[in-house]
C-alpha positions, -999 to 999 in steps of 0.1 A, spaced: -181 -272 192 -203 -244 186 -192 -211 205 -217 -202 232 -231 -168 209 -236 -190 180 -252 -216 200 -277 -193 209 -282 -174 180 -287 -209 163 -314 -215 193 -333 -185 187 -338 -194 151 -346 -231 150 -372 -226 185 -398 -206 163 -395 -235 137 -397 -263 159 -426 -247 181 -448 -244 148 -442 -278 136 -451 -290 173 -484 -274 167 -491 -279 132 -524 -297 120 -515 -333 111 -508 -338 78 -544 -355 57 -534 -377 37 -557 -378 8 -561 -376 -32 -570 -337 -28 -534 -333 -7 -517 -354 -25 -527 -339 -59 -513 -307 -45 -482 -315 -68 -505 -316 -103 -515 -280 -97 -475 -265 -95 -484 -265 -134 -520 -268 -140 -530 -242 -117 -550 -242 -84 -571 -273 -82 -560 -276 -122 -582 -249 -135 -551 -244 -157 -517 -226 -156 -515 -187 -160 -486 -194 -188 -513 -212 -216 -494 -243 -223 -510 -263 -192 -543 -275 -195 -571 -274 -177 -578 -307 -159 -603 -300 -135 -638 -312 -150 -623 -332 -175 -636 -364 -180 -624 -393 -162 -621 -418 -187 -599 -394 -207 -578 -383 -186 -571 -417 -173 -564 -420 -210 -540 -393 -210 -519 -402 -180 -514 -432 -192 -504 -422 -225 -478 -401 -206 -464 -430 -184 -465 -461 -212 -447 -433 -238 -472 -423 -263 -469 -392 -253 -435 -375 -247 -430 -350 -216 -405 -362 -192 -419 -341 -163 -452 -360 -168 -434 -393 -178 -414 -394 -147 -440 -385 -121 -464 -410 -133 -440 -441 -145 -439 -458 -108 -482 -451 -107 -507 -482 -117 -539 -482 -130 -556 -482 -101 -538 -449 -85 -542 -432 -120 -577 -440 -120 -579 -426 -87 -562 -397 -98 -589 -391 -132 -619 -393 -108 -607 -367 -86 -599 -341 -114 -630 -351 -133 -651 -353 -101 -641 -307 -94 -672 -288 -105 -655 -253 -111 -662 -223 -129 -643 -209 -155 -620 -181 -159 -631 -152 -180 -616 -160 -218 -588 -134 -224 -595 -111 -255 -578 -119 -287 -577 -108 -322 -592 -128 -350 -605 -112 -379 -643 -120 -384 -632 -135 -418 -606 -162 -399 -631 -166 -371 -657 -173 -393 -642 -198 -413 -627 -215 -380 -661 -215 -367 -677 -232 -399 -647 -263 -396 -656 -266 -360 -694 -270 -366 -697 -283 -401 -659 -299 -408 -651 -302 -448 -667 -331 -459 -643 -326 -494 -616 -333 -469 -633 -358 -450 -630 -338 -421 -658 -342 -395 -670 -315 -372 -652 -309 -339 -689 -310 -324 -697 -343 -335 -674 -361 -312 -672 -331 -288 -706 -321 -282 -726 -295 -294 -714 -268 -262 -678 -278 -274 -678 -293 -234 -667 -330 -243 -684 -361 -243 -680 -381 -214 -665 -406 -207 -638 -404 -230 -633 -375 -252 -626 -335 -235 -640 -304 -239 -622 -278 -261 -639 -245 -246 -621 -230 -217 -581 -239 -228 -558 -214 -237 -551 -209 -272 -510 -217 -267 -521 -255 -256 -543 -256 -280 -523 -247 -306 -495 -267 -295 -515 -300 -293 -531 -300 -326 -494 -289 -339 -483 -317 -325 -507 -347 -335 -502 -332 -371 -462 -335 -366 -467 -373 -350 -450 -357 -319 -485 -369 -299 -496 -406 -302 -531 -418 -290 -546 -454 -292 -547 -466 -325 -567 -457 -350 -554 -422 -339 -585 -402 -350 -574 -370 -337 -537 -375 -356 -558 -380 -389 -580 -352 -382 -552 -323 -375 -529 -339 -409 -554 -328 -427 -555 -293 -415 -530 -270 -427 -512 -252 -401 -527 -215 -406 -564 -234 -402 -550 -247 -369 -541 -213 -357 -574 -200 -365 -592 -229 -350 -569 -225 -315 -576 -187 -313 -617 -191 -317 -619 -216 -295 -598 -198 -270 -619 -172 -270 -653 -187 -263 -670 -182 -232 -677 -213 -209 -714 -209 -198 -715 -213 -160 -730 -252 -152 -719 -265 -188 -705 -300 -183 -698 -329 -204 -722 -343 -228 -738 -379 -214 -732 -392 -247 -731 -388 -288 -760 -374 -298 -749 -395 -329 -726 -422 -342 -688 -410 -340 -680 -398 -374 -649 -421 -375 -626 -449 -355 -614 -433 -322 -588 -459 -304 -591 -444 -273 -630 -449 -273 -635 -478 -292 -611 -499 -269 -624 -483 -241 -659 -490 -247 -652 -528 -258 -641 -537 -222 -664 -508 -203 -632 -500 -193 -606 -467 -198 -577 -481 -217 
């Protein structure tokens, strides 16, 4: 039994709790609530973590990140934080999921200063407009769009995410430590960079400034420059695969 002091000392603490929870709004059960978990790591309504290794998501394309979170939950790609949240999710719910992330129209944070000589930026400039056609190397802009805003409804803009992610994703497509649908276009792409052209390439594009009101590309201006799995499948079906 609870001596009478401690009793009420234990009163006087829980009343306060229990009063507010009395008159607390009903919880709204919907996709924004629930999504509420996503932006522990990917910042407020995902407009990316302050850290640089979580993307932004918000704004994204549906039809890629559908592709991504189901990369995540079928194992192509390996994070167990990611792997575990999503592996009890179908389709449908991650599809739900894409189209309220892709569906946030939100501005973009300020790019944070960072040093690049004009020689590297130059030259990671020219590979993200031109490519090297000696390497068989197409432009990032050919598949990405022309504003480097992505090309809906399957492939992500590269402006507006910090250099770390950056870095660490094309790092890890040219280690085979990220896995798309095959033909992996973006795995053959980053092999053929070497590791201080990645660098360069992650730092300029960190550093460019995300007009207010750009949004994804409707479409290619052109024919993809090579086989992409994850848009070729998709677009055989009409579906995100």
């Amino acid at each position: 039994m609870i001596p009478g002091r401690a009793a009420f000392r234990l009163a006087a603490l829980l009343l306060p709790l229990l009063a507010t929870a009395a008159f607390a709004e009903p919880f709204a059960d919907t996709v924004a609530q629930r999504m509420l978990a996503c932006t522990g790591c990917h910042g407020p309504e995902g407009r990316a973590a302050a850290d640089g290794y979580y993307p932004r998501i918000a704004g994204k394309p549906a039809g890629y990140l559908f592709n991504q979170l189901v990369n995540f939950r079928d194992g192509r790609r390996a994070y167990a934080l990611m792997t575990n949240l999503l592996a009890p999710l179908d389709d449908a719910y991650l599809r739900e999921i894409a189209a309220h992330f892709a569906g946030l129209d939100l501005p973009y944070a300020a790019p944070a200063p960072l040093a690049l000589s004009a020689t590297d930026g130059a030259a990671a400039a020219r590979l993200v407009a031109e490519g090297d056609p000696a390497r068989s190397l197409p432009a990032c802009t050919a598949c990405h769009g022309k504003a480097m805003a992505g090309t809906a409804p399957f492939v992500p803009g590269l402006v507006g995410l910090p250099r770390d992610y950056l870095n660490a994703q094309l790092g890890a497509w040219r280690n085979g430590k990220r896995i798309a649908q095959e033909p992996d276009c973006m795995a053959a792409i980053a092999k053929k960079l070497a590791p201080e052209e990645i660098g360069r390439i992650s730092a300029w594009l960190a550093v460019q400034p995300v007009p207010a009101g750009t949004k994804a590309a409707a479409g290619f201006a052109a024919p993809m420059p090579m086989a992409c799995g994850g848009v070729a499948a998709a677009s055989a079906v009409g579906t995100p695969r």
